[in-house]
N, C-alpha and C positions, 0 to 999 in steps of 0.2 A: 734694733739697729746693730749691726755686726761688729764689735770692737776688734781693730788692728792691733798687732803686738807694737807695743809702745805710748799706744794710744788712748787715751783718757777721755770717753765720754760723759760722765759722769760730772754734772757741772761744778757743784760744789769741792770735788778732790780736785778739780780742775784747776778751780781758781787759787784753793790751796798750793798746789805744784805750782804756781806760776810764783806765786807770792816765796814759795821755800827757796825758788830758785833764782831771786832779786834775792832775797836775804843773802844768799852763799854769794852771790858776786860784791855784794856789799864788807861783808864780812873776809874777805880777800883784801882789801883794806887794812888803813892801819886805826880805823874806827868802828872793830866788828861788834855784833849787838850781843846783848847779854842774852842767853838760853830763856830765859824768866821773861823780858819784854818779848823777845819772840812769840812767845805763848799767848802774851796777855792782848798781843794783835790778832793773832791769830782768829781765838776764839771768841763769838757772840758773849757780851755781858746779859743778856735775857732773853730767851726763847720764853714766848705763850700761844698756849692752845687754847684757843675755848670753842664751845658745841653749844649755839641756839638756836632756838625753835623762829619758824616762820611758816604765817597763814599764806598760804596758797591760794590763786584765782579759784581754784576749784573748789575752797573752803577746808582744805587737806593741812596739816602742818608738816614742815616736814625742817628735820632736824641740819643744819649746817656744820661747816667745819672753818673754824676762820684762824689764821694766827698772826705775831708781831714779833718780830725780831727785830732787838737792835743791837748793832754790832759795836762799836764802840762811843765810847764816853768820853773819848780824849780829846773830842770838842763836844760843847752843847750848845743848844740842841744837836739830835739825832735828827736825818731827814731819808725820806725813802718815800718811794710809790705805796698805792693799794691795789694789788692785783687781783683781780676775777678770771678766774679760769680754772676748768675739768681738773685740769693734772697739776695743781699746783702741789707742794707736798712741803713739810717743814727742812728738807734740804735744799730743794729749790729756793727759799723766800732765805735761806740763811746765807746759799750762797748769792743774791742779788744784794742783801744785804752787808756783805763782806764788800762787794763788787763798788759798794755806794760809800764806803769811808774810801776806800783808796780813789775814787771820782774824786770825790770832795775836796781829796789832797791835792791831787795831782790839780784841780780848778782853782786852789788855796783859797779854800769857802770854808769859815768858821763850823764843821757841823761833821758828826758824827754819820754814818752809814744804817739805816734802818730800813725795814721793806713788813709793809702785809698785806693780808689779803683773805681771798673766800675762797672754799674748792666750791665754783660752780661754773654754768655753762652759761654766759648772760646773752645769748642768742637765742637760748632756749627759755628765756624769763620774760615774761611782760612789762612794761613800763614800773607800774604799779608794784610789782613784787621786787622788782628792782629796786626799790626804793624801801619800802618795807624792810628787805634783806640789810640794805645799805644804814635805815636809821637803827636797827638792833647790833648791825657788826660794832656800830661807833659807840651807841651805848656798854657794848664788851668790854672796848679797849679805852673806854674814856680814863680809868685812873693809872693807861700810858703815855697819852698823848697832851701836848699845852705847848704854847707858842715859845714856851721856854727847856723844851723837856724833849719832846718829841711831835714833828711836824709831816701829817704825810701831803702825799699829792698823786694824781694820777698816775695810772700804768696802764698796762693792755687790759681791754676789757671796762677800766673806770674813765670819767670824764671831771669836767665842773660840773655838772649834775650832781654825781656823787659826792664832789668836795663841799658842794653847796649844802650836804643832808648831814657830811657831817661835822660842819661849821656850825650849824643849824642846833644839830645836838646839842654838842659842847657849850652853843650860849645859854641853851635852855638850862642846865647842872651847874653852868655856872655864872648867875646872872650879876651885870657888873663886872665883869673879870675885863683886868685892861688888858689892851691890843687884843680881841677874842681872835679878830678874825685873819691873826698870825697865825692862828692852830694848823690851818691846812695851807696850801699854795695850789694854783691851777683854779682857783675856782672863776666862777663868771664875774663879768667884768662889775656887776652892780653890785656884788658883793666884797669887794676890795682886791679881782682879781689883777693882775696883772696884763698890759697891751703887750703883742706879743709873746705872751707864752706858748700859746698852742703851737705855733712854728720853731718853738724854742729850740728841739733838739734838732732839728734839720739844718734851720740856718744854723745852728753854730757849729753843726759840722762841717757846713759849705767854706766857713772861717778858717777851718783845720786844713781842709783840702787845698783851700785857695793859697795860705801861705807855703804849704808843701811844693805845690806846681810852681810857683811864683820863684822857688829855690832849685828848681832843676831838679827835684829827687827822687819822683814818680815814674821812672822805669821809662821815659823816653815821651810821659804825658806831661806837653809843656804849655800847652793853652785850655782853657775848657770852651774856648768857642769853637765849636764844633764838635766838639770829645761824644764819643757814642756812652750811652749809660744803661745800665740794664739795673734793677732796683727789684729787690725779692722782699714781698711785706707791702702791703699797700693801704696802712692803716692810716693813722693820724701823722706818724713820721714817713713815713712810705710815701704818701700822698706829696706831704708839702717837700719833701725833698726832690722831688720829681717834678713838682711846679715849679721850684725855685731854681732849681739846676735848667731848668728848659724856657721860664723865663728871663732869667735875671743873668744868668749866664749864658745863654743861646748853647748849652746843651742838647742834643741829640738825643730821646729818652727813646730805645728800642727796643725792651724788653720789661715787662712788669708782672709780677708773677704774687698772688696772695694765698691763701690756703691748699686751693680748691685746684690752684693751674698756675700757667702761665702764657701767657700771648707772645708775640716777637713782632716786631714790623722794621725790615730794615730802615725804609722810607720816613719811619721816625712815629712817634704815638705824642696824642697831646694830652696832658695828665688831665686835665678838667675833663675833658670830652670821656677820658676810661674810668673816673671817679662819676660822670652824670649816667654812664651806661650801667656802673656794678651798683649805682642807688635806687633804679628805677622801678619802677613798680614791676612793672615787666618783666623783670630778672627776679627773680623768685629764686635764686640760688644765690643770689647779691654777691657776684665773683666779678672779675674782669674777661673769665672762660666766657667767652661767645665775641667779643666786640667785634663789631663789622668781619664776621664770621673768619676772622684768623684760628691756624690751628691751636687746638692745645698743646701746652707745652708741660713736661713733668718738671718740677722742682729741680733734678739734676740738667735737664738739658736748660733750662734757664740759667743757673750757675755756669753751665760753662758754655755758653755764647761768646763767642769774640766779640771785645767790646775794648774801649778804652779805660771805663770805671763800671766798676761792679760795688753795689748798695747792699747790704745785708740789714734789715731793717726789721725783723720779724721776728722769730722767737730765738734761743739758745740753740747750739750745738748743731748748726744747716751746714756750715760747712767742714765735712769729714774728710780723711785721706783718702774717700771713694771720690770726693769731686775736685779735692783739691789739686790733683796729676792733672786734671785735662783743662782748669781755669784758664782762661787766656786774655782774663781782663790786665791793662798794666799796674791800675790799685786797686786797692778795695779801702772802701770808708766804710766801717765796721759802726753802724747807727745802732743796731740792736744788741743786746748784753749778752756778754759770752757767744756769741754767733762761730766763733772758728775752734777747732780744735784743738793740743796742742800738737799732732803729728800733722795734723795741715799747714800750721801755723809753720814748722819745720821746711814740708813738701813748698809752700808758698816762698818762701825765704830762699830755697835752692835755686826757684824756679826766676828770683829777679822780682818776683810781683811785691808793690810798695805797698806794705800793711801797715795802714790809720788803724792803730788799737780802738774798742772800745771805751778803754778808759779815760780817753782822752778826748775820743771823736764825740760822742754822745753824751758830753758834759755840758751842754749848751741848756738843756731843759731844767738842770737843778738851778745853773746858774742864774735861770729867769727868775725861778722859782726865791732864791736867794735873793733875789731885786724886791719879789713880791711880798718875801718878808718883813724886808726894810722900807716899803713903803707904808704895809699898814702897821708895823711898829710906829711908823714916823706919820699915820697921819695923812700921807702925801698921795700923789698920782704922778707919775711922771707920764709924758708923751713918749709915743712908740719909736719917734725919731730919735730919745733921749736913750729909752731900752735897748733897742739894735744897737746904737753907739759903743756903751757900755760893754756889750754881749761881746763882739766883736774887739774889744782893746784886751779882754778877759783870754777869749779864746786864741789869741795872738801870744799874749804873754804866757796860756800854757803848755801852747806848741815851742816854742822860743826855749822854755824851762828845762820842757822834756826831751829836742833837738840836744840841746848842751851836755844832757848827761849821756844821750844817746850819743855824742862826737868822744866824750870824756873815756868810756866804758867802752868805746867800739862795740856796740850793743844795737841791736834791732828796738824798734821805736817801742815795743809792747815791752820787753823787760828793763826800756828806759822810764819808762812809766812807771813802773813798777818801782823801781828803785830809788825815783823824786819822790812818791808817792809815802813809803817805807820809809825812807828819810828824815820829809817832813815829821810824820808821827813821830818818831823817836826822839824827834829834837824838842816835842812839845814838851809828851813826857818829860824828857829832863830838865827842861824848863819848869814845868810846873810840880814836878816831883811827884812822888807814890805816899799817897795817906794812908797810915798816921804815922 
């Protein structure tokens, strides 16, 4: 991909620069941060690698590469995804991992920022080795992770399946251990998962979006009944944001676009019918490319469809200064991590179009996740109607947070975020002081 001068592809320098550039607005203030905290946020407190073996269907082993970052310790636990995928790399997981203290703040959720994962292709794995893979990674990482220390939970690629193996682990290493099955979050429901989570990050984006509209300040989008929506990603958050915006809001979903392509239908698309089309045995390419023989569409011509909302829900770095000129959506709810650039970010901002950061829009999943903690800490199960409630007062109060400093700063909502976020941390720190 072609870097523009100015332009920062690069996820992890990325999220650096955005975070240097809350500190200086901060530090214009007459409470600027000391050179030495900057740093000490800055940087991950552990980066690990480890390389182990796995038997293969075909009786082959064949060696992996897995790591765990976690970023800071200025709350505990740590919490973060586990991600499976080709191109993951120890910058990628560091900057996700960066990306998940500053969530956690800005959602003001007791917990530190962590992420890991495997470089592999789980499309290309069989059930079986999938699991295999999944109980040796957890055995790896077993003396970083405990419901008090470090807690992961799905990402692209893993599910409850996976959290279920390495729940499973962990009790086996450490039998008797209380609250075990705090260790992970996401897992299925019979195993102390949480109601409600799988939808977690979508709907609590819908929370973000809904009180934005509801305030006039989405570029001229003042209802969502009827609002057109085009959604790039159509996985697990792809999916139910697209159900739920087209359910529950009588949204318009005309445009869905996942690896492979993208479809368009002005006439409107119904997510279940294009999630029963891309599962079907029949689809041997398992895309949304073909539904009721609509054309294909490339990645750029989906991004810039005229639409009312535009969803970024899929990997890092989609939207560049190559797409961000011709957008013509009036916001974008930023579902998936690091999705925008920051010269897009710039080009978007000139352009009038209302940017829902990530850091704030796609904090709905940790937050469930943070419910699912404190359920099997405590024993309990709440009901789904009890979940959504909660989610929803959560996601309110950290639009409201990040609004104020956004009004305070005369700042765009992404480096208000930033700035709550950076705040909060420093205020802990000195609450709690630097040992010894």
């Amino acid at each position: 991909m072609k870097k523009e001068v100015g332009e920062e592809l690069d996820y992890l320098k990325r999220t650096r620069l955005w975070f240097m550039n809350a500190v200086e607005r901060i530090n214009e203030g007459d409470k600027p941060l000391e050179k030495g905290l900057v740093q000490f946020l800055l940087n991950p407190f552990r980066q690990v690698i480890v390389k182990f073996p796995v038997y293969m269907d075909n009786g082959l082993l064949k060696v992996f590469t897995g790591y765990m970052v976690q970023h800071s310790n200025v709350y505990e636990p740590t919490k973060g995804g586990i991600r499976y995928a080709p191109d993951l790399s120890l910058d990628l997981v560091t900057a996700l991992a960066f990306d998940m203290t500053l969530k956690c703040s800005v959602a003001n959720l007791p917990y530190g920022g962590s992420k890991g994962g495997v470089v592999c292709d789980p499309r290309e794995m069989s059930r079986a080795e999938l699991d295999r893979l999944t109980r040796r990674y957890a055995y790896e990482i077993l003396p970083l992770i405990g419901p008090d220390s470090n807690v992961p939970a799905p990402d692209l690629g893993t599910g409850s399946r996976e959290m279920g193996i390495i729940y499973d682990t962990y009790a086996m290493f450490n039998p008797g251990a209380p609250y075990a099955s705090a260790v992970v979050t996401g897992k299925p429901l019979s195993l102390g998962g949480s109601e409600g989570r799988m939808e977690a990050t979508a709907r609590g984006g819908t929370h973000i979006l809904e009180e934005a509209v509801g305030k006039r300040q989405t570029n001229g989008l003042n209802s969502l009944e009827g609002a057109t929506v085009v959604v790039q990603g159509f996985g697990k958050v792809g999916f139910n944001i697209a159900d739920i915006l087209y359910k529950e809001y009588g949204c318009k979903i005309i445009g869905i676009a996942d690896s492979k392509g993208g479809i368009y239908s002005p006439k409107g698309l119904v997510p279940n019918d294009v999630l029963d089309f891309k599962n079907s045995e029949k689809n041997t390419g398992n895309s949304v490319v073909g539904y009721k023989g609509l054309e294909k569409l490339s990645q750029e011509q989906i991004l810039t469809r005229s639409c009312d909302l535009l969803v970024p829900a899929a990997y890092e770095t989609q939207i560049t200064s190559k797409f961000a000129k011709d957008i013509k959506a009036k916001a974008i709810l930023e579902l998936a991590n690091g999705s925008t650039t920051d010269l897009a970010d710039k080009i978007l901002l000139s352009k009038g179009v209302y940017v829902l950061p990530d850091i704030l829009s796609n904090t709905g999943g940790v937050t469930v996740s943070y419910f699912e903690w404190l359920q099997n800490k405590a024993g309990e199960r709440w009901e789904l109607e009890e979940v959504n409630k909660k989610l929803r007062k959560r996601m309110t109060n950290s639009y409201e947070n990040v609004l104020e400093v956004a009004e305070d700063y005369e700042a765009p909502l992404r480096e208000a975020a930033h700035i709550f976020a950076i705040s909060r941390l420093a205020q802990v720190i000195s609450d709690r002081g630097i040992f010894p």
